[in-house]
C-alpha positions, 0 to 999 in steps of 0.5 A: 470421308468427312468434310475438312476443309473450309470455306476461305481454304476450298477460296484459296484452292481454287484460285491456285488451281485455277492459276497453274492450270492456265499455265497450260494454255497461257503463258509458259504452257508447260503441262506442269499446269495440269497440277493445278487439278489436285487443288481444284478436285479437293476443293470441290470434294471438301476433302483433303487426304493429306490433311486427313493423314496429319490430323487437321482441319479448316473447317470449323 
């Protein structure tokens, strides 16, 4: 499980991540927010298995 994403993509995972899972609290509270997890775990984890499975990468 080798490293594939970088740096301004992990940036722009969490911030998402951590917007749809505000939604949760604020907002409309939906649970839908707890989506927001895939992002934040990926990004966390450097690793995207969907980008794996495509074959591309952002780090460089």
């Amino acid at each position: 499980m080798a490293a594939n994403i970088g740096r301004l993509d992990r940036t722009i995972r969490i911030l998402i991540g951590l917007g749809l899972i505000a939604l949760v609290f604020v907002g409309p509270r939906t649970p839908w927010g707890w989506i927001g997890l895939v992002p934040l775990l990926t990004a966390f984890v450097s690793f995207c298995p969907l980008y794996a499975l495509i074959g591309i990468g952002t780090k460089s």
